[in-house]
Biotite code that builds the C-alpha atoms (Angstrom):
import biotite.structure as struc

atoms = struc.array([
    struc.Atom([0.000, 0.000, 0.000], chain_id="A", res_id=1, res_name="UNK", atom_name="CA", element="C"),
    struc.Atom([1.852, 3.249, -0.885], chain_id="A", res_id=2, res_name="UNK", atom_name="CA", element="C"),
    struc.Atom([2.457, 5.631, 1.972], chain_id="A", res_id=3, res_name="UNK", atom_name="CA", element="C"),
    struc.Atom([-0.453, 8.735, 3.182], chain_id="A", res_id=4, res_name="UNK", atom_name="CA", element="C"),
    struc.Atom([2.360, 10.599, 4.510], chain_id="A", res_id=5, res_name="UNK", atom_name="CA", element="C"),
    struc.Atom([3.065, 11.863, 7.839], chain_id="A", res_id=6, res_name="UNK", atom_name="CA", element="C"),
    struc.Atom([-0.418, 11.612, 9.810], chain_id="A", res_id=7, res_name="UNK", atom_name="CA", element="C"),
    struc.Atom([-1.405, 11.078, 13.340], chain_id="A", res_id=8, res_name="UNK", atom_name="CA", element="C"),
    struc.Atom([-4.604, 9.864, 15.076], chain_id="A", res_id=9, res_name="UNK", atom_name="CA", element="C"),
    struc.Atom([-7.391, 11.772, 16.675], chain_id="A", res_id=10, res_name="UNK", atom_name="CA", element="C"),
    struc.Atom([-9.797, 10.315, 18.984], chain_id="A", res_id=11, res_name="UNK", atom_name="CA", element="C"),
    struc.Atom([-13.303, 11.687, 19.327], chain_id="A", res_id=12, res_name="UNK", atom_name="CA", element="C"),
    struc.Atom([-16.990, 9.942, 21.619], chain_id="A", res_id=13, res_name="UNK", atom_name="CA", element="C"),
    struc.Atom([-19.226, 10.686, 19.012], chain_id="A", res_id=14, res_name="UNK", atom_name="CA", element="C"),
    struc.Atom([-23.232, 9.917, 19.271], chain_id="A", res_id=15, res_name="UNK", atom_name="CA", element="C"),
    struc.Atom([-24.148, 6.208, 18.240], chain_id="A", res_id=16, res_name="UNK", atom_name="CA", element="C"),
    struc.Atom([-26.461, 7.638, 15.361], chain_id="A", res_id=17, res_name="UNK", atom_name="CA", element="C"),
    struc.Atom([-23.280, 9.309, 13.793], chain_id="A", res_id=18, res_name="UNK", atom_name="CA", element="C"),
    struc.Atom([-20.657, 6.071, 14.326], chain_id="A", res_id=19, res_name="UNK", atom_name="CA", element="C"),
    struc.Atom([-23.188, 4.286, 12.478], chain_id="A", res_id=20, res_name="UNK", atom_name="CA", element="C"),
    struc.Atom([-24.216, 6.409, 9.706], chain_id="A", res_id=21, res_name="UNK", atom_name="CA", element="C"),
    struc.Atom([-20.560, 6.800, 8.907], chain_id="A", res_id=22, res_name="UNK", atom_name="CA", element="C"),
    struc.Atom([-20.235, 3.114, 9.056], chain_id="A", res_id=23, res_name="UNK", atom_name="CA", element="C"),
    struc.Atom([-23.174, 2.822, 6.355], chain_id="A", res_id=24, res_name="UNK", atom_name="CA", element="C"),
    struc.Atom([-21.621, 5.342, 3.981], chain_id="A", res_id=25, res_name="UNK", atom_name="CA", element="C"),
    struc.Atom([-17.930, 3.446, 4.289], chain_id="A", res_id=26, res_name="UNK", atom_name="CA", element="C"),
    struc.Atom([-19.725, 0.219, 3.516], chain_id="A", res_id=27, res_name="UNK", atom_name="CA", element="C"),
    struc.Atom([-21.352, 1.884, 0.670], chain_id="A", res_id=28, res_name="UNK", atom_name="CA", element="C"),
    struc.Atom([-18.117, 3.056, -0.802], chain_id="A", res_id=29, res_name="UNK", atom_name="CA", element="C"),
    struc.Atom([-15.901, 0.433, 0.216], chain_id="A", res_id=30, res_name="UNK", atom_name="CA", element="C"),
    struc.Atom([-13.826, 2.956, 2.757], chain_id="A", res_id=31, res_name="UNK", atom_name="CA", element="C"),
    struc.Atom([-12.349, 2.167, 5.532], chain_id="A", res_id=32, res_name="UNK", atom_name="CA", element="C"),
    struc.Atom([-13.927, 4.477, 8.253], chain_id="A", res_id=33, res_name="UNK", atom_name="CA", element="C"),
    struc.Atom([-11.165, 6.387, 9.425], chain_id="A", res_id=34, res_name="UNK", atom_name="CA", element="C"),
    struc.Atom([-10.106, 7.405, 6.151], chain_id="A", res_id=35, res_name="UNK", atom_name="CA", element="C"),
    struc.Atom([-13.511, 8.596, 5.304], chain_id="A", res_id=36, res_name="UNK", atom_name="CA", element="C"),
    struc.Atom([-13.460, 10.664, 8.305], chain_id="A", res_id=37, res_name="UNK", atom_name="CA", element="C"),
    struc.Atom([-9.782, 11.948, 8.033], chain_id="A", res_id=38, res_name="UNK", atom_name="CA", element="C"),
    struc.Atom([-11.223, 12.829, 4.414], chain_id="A", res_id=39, res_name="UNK", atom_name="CA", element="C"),
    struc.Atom([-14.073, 14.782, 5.992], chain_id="A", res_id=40, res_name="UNK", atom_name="CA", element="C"),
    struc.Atom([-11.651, 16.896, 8.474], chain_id="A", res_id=41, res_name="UNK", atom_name="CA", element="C"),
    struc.Atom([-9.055, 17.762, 5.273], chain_id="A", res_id=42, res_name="UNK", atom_name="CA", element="C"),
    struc.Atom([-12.114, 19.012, 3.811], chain_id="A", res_id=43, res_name="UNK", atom_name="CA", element="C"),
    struc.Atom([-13.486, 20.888, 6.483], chain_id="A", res_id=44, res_name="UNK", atom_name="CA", element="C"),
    struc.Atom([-10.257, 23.049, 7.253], chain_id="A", res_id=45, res_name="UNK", atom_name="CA", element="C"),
    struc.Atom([-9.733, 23.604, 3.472], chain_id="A", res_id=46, res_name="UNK", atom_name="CA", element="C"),
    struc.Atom([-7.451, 20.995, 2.778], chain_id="A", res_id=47, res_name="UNK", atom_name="CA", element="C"),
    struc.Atom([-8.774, 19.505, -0.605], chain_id="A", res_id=48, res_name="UNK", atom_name="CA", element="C"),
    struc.Atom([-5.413, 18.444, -1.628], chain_id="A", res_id=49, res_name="UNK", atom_name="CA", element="C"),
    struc.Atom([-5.215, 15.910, 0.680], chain_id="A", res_id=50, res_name="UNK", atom_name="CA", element="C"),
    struc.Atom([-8.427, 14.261, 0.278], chain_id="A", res_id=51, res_name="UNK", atom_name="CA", element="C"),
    struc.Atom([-7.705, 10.730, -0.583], chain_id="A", res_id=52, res_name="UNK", atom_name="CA", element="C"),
    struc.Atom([-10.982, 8.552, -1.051], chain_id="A", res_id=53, res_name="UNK", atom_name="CA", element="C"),
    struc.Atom([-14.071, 10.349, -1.240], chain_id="A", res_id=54, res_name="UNK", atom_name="CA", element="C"),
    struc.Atom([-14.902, 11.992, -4.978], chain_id="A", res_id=55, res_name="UNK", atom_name="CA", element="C"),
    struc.Atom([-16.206, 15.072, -6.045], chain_id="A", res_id=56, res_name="UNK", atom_name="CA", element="C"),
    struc.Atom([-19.694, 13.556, -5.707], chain_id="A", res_id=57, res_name="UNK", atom_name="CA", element="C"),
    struc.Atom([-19.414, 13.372, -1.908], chain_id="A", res_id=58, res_name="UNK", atom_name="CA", element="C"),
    struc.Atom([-17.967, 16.140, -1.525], chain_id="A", res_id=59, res_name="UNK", atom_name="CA", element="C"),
    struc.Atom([-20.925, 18.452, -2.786], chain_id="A", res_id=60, res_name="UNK", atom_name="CA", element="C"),
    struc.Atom([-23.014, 16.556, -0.540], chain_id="A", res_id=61, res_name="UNK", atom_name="CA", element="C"),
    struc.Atom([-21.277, 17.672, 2.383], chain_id="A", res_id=62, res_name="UNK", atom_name="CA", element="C"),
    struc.Atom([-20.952, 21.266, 1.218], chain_id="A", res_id=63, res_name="UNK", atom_name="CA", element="C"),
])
């Protein structure tokens, strides 16, 4: 598997309704769930460029 690059972990309690809506999307796309959601935080402090999974479709959704 080539390499993501430096990264480090972040945990977060987050309600059961959210854990397993996440869980539904990454089984929808094939993602594994913390990808999806480091994904989500690159996108949500402007960091596009190092968005690694999720396509331009999802990423209107969450706009």
């Amino acid at each position: 598997m080539p390499s993501k690059g430096d990264r480090d972990s972040i945990h977060s309690r987050v309600p059961v309704e959210v854990k397993e809506a996440i869980r539904k999307r990454c089984a929808a796309r094939g993602m594994k769930e913390s990808q999806y959601v480091a994904d989500l935080l690159a996108m949500a402090v402007g960091r596009h460029d190092l968005v690694r999974e999720l396509n331009q479709e999802v990423l209107q959704q969450t706009a």
